[in-house]
Biopython code that builds the backbone (N, CA, C, O; Angstrom):
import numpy as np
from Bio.PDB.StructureBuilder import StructureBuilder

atoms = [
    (1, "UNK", "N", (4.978, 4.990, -19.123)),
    (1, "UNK", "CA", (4.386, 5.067, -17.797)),
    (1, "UNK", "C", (5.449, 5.562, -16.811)),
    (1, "UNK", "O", (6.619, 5.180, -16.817)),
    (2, "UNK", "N", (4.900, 6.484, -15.935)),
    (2, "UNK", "CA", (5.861, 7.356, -15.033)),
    (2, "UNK", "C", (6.233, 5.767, -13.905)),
    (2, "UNK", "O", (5.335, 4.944, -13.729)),
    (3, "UNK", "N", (7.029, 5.659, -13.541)),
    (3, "UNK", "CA", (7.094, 5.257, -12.026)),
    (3, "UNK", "C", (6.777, 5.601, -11.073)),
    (3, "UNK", "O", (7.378, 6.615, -10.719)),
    (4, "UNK", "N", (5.744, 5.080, -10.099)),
    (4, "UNK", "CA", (5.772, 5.520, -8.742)),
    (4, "UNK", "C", (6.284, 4.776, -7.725)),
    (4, "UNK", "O", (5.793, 3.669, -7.946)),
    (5, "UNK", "N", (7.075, 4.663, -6.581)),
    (5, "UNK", "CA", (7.456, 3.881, -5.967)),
    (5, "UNK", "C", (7.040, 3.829, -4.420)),
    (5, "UNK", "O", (6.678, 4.876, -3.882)),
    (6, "UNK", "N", (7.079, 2.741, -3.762)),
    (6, "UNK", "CA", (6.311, 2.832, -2.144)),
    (6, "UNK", "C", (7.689, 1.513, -1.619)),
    (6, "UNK", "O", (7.716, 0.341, -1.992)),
    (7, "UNK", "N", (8.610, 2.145, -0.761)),
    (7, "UNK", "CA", (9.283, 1.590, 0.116)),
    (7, "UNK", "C", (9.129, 1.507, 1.009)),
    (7, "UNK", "O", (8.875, 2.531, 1.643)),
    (8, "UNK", "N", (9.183, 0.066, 1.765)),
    (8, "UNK", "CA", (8.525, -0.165, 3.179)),
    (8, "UNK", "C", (9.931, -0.545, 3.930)),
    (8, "UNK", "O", (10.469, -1.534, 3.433)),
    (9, "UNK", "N", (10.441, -0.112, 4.734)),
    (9, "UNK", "CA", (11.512, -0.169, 5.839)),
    (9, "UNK", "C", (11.325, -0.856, 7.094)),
    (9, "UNK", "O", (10.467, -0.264, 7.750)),
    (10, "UNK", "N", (11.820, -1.947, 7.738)),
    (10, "UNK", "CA", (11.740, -2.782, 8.643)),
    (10, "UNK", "C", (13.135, -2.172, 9.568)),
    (10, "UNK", "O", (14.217, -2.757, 9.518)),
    (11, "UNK", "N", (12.904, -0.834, 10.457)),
    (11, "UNK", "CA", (14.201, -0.636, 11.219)),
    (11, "UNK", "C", (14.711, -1.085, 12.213)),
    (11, "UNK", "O", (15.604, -0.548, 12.869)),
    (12, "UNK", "N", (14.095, -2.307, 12.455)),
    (12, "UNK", "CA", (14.917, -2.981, 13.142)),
    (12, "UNK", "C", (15.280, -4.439, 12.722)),
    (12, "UNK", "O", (15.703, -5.247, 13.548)),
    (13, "UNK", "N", (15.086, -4.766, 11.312)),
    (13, "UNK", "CA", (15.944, -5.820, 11.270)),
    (13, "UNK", "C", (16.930, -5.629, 10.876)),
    (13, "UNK", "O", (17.314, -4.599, 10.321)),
    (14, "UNK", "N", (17.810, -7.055, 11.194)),
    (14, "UNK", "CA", (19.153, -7.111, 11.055)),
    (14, "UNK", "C", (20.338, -6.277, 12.219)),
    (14, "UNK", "O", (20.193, -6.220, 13.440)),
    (15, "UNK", "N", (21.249, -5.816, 11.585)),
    (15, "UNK", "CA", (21.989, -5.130, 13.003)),
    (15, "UNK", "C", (22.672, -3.883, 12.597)),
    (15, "UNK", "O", (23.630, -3.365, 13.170)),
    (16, "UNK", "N", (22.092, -3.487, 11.594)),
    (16, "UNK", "CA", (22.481, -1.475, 11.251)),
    (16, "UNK", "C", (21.255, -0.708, 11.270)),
    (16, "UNK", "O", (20.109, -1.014, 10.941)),
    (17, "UNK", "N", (21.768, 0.384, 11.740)),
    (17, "UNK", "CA", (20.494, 1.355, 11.299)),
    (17, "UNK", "C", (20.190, 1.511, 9.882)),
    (17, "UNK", "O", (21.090, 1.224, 9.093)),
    (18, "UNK", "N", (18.948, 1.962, 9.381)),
    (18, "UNK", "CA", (18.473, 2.268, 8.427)),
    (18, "UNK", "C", (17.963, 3.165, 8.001)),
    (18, "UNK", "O", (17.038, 3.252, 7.193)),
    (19, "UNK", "N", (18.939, 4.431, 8.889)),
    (19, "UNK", "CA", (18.933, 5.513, 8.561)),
    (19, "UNK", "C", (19.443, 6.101, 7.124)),
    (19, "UNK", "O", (18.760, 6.727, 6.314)),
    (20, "UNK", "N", (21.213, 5.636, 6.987)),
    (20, "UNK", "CA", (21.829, 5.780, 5.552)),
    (20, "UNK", "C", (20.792, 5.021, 4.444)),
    (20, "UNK", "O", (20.626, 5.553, 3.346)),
    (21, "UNK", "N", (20.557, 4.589, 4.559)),
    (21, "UNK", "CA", (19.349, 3.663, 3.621)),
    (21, "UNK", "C", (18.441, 3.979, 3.311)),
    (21, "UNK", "O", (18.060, 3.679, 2.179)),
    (22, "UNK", "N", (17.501, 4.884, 4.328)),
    (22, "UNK", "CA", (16.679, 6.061, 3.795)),
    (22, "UNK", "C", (17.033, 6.973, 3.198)),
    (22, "UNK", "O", (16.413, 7.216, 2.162)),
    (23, "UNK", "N", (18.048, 7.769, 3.545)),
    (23, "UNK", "CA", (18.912, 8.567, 3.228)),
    (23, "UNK", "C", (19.412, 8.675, 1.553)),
    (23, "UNK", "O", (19.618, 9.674, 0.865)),
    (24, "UNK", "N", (19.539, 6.799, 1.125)),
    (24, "UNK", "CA", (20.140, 6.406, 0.216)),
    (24, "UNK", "C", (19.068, 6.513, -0.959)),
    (24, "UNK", "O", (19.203, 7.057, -2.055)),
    (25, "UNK", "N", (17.945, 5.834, -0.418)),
    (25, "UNK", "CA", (16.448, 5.742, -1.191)),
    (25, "UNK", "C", (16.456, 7.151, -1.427)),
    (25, "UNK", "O", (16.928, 7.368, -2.543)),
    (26, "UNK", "N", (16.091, 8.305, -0.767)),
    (26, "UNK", "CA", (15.499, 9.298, -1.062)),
    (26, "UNK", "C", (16.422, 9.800, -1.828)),
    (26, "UNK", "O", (15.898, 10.144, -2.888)),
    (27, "UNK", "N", (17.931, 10.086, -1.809)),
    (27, "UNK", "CA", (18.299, 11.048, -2.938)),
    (27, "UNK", "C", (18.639, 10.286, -4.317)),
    (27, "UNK", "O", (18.795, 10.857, -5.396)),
    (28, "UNK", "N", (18.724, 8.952, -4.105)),
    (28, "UNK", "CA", (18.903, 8.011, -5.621)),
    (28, "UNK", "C", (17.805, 8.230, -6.560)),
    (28, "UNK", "O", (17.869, 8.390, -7.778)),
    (29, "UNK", "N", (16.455, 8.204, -5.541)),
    (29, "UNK", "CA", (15.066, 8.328, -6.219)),
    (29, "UNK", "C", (14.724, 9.394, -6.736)),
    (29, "UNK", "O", (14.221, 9.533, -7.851)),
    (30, "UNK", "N", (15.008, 10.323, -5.854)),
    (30, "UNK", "CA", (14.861, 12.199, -6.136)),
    (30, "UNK", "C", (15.782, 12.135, -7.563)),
    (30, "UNK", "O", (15.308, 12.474, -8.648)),
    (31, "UNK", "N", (16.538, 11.868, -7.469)),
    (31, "UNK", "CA", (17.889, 11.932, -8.472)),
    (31, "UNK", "C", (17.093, 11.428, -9.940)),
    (31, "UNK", "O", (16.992, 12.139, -10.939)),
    (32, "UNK", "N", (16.679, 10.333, -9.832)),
    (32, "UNK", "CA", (15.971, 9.728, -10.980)),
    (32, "UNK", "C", (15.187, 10.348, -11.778)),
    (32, "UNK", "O", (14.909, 10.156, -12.962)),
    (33, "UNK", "N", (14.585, 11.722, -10.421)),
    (33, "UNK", "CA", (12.951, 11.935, -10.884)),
    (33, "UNK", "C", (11.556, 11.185, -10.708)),
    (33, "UNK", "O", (10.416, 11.555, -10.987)),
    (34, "UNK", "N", (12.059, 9.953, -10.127)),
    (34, "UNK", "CA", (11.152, 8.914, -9.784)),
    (34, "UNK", "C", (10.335, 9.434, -8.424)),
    (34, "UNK", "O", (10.951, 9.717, -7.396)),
    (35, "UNK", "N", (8.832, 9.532, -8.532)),
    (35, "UNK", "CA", (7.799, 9.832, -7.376)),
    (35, "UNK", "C", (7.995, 8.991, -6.371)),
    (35, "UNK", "O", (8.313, 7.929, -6.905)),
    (36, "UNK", "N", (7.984, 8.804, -4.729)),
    (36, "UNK", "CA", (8.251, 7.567, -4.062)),
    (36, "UNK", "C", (7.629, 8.146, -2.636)),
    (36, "UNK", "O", (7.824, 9.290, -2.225)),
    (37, "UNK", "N", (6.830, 7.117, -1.953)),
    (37, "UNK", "CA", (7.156, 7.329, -0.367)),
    (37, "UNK", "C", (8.043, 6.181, 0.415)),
    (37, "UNK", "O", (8.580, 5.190, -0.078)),
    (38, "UNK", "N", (8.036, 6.441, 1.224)),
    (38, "UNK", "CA", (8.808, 5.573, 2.347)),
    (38, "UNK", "C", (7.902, 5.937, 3.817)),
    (38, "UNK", "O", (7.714, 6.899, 4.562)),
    (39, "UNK", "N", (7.391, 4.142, 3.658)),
    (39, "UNK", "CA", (6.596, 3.438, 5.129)),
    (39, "UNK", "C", (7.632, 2.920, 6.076)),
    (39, "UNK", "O", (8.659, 2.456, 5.579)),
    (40, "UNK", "N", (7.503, 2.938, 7.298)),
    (40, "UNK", "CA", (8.093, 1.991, 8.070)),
    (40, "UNK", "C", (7.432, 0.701, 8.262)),
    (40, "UNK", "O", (6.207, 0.786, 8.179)),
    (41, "UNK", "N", (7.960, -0.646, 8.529)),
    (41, "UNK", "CA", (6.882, -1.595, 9.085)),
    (41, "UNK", "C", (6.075, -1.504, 9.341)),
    (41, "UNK", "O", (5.822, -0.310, 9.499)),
    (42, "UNK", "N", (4.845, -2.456, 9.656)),
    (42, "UNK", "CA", (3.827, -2.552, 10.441)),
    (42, "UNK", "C", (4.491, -3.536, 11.120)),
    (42, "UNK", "O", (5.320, -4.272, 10.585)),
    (43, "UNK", "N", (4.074, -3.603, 12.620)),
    (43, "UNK", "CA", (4.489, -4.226, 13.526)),
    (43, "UNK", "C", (3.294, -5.488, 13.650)),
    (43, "UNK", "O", (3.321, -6.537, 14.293)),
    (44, "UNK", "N", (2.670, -5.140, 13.110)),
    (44, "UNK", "CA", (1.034, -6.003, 12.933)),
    (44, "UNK", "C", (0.825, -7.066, 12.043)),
    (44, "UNK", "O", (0.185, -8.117, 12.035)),
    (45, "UNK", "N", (1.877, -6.198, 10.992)),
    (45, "UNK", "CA", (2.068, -6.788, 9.604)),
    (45, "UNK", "C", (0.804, -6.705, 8.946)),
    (45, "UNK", "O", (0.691, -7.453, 7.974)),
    (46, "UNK", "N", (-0.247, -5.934, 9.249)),
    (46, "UNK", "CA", (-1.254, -5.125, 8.785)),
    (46, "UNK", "C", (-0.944, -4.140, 7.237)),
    (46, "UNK", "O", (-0.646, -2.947, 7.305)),
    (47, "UNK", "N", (-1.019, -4.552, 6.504)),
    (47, "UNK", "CA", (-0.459, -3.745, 4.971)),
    (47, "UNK", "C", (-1.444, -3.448, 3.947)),
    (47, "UNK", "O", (-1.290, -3.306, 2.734)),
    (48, "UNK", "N", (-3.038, -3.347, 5.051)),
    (48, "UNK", "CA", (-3.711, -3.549, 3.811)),
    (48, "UNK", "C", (-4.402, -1.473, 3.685)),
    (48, "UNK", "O", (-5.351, -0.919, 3.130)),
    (49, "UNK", "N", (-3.414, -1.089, 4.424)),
    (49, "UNK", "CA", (-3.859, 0.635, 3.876)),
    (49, "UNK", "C", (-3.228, 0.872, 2.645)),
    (49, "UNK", "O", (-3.795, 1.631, 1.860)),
    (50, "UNK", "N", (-1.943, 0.258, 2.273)),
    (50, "UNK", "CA", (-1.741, 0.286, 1.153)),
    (50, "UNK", "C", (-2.367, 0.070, 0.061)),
    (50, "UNK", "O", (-1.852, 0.525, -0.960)),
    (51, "UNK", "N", (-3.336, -0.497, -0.024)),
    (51, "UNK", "CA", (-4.469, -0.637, -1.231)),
    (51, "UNK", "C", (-4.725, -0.070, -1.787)),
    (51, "UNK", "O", (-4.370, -0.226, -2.956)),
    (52, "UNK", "N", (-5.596, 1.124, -1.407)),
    (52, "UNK", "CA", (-6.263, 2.141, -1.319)),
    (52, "UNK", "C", (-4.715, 3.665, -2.275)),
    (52, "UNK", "O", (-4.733, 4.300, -3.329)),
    (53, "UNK", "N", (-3.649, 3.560, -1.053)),
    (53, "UNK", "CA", (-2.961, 4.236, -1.513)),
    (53, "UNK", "C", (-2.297, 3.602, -3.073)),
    (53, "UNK", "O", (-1.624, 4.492, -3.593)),
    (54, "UNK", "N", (-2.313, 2.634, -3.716)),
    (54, "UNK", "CA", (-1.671, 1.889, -4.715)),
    (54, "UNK", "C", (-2.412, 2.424, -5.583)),
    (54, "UNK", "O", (-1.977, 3.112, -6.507)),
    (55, "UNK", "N", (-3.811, 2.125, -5.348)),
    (55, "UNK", "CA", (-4.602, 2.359, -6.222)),
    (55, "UNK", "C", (-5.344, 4.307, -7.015)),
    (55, "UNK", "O", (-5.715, 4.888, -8.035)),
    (56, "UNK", "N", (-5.083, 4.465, -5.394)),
    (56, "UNK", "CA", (-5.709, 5.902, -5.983)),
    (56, "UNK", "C", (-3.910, 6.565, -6.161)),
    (56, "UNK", "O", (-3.868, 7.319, -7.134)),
    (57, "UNK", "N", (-3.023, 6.480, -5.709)),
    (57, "UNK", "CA", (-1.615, 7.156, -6.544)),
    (57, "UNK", "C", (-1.161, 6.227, -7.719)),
    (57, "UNK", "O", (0.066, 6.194, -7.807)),
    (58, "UNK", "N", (-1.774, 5.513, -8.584)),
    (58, "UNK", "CA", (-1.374, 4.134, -9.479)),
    (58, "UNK", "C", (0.529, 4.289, -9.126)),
    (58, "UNK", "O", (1.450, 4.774, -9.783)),
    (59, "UNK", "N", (0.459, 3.607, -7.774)),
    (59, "UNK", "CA", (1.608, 3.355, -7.810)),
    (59, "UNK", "C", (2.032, 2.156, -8.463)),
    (59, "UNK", "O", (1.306, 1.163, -8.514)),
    (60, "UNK", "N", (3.283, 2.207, -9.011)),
    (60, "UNK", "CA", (3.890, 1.142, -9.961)),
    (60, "UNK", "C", (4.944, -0.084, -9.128)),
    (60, "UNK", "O", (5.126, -1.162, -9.694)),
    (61, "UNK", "N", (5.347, 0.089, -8.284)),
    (61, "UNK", "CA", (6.389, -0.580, -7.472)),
    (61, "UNK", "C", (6.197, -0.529, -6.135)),
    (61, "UNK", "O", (5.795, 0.437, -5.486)),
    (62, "UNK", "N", (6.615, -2.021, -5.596)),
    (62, "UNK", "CA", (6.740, -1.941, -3.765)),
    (62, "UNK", "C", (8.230, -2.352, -3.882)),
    (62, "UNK", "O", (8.833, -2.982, -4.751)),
    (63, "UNK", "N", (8.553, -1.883, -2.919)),
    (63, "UNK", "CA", (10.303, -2.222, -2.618)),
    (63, "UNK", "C", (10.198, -2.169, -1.018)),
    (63, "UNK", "O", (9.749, -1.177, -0.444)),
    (64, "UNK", "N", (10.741, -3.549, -0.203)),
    (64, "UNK", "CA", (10.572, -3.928, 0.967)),
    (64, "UNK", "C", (12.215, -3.944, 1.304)),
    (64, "UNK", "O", (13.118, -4.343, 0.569)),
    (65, "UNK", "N", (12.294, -3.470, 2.439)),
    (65, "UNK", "CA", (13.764, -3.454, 2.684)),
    (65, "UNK", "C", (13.992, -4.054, 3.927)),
    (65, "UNK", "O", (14.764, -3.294, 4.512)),
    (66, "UNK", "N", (13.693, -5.161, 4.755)),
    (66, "UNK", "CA", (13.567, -6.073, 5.687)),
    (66, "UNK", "C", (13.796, -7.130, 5.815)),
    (66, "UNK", "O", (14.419, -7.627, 4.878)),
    (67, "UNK", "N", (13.518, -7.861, 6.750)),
    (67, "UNK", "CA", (13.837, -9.703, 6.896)),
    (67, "UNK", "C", (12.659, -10.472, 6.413)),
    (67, "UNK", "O", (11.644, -9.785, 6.300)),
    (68, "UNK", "N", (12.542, -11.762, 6.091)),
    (68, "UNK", "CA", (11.474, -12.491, 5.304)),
    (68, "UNK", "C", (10.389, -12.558, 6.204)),
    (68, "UNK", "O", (9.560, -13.402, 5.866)),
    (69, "UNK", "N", (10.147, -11.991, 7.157)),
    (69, "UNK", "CA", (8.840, -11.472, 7.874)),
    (69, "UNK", "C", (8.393, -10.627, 7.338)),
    (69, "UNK", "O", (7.220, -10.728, 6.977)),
    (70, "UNK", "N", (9.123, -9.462, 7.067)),
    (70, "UNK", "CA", (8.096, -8.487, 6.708)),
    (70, "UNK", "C", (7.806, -8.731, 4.992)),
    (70, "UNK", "O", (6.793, -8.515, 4.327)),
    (71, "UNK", "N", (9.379, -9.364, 4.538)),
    (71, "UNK", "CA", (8.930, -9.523, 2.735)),
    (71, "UNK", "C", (7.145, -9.992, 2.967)),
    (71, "UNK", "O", (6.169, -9.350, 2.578)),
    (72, "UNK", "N", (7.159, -11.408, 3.780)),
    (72, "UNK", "CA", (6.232, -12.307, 3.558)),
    (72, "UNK", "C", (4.700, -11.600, 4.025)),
    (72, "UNK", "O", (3.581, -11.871, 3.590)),
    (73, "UNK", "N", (5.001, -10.854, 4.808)),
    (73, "UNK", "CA", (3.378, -9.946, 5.446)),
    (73, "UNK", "C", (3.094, -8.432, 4.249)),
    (73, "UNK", "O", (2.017, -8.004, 3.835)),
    (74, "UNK", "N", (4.071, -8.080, 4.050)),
    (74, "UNK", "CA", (3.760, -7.438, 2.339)),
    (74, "UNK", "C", (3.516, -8.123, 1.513)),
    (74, "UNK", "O", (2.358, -7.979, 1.119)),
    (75, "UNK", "N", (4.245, -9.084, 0.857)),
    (75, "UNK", "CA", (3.647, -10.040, -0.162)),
    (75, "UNK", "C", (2.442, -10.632, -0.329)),
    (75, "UNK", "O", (1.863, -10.633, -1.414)),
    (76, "UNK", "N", (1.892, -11.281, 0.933)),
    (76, "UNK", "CA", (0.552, -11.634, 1.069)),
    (76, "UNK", "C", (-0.416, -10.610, 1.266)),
    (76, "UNK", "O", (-1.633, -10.762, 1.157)),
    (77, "UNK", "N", (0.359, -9.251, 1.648)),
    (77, "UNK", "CA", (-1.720, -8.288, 1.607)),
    (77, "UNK", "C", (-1.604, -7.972, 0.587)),
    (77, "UNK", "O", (-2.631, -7.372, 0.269)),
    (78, "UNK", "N", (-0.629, -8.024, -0.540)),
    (78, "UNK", "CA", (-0.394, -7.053, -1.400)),
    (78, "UNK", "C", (-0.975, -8.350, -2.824)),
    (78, "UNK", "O", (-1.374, -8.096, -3.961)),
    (79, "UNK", "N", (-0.845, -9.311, -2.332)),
    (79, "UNK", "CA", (-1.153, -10.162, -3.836)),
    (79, "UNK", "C", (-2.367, -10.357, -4.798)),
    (79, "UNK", "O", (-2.264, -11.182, -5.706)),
    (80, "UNK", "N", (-3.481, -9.652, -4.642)),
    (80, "UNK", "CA", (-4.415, -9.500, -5.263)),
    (80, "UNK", "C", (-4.703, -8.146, -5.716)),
    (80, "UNK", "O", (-5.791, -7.695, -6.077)),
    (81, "UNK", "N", (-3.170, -7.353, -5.623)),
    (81, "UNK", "CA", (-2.949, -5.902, -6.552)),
    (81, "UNK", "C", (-2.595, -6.375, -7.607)),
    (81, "UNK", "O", (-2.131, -7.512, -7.692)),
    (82, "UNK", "N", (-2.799, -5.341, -8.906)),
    (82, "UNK", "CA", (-1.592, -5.135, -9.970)),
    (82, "UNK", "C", (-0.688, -4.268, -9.623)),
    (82, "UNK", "O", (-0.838, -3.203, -9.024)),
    (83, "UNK", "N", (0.179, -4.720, -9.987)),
    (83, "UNK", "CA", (1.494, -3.843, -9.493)),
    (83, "UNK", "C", (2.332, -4.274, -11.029)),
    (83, "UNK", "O", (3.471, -3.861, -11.248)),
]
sb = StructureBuilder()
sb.init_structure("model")
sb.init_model(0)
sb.init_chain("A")
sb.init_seg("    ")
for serial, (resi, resn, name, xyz) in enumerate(atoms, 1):
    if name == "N":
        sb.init_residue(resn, " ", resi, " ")
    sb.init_atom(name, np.array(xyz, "f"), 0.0, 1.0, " ", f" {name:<3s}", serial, name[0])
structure = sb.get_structure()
């Protein structure tokens, strides 16, 4: 099974930008060959468009790069996926 990956970015937590970090994601991933997008937060913590996208790209992986707010508002829309 190919990998697909969906990274969600919280740029303002903590106290660096998360610019190099995108930066970092995209050519590690490119590098791999691994398929991927990159979301920013929801400020809403609204995550349930992702569904839809999980399902119709059978994406294989979420990777959250934030503070336990946003882990916890991904984790909960996301828990009645297979992933």
């Amino acid at each position: 099974m190919n990998r697909k990956i969906i990274y969600i970015i919280n740029p303002v937590s903590g106290t660096r930008s998360k610019m190099g970090i995108r930066r970092m994601i995209e050519k590690r991933t490119a590098a791999a060959g691994i398929s991927f997008q990159i979301f920013p937060s929801v400020a809403g913590g609204d995550y349930s468009f992702l569904h839809s996208l999980i399902e119709e790209e059978k994406m294989t992986d979420v990777v959250i790069a934030g503070g336990d707010g946003t882990v916890s508002q991904v984790v909960s829309s996301l828990m009645t996926l297979d992933l």
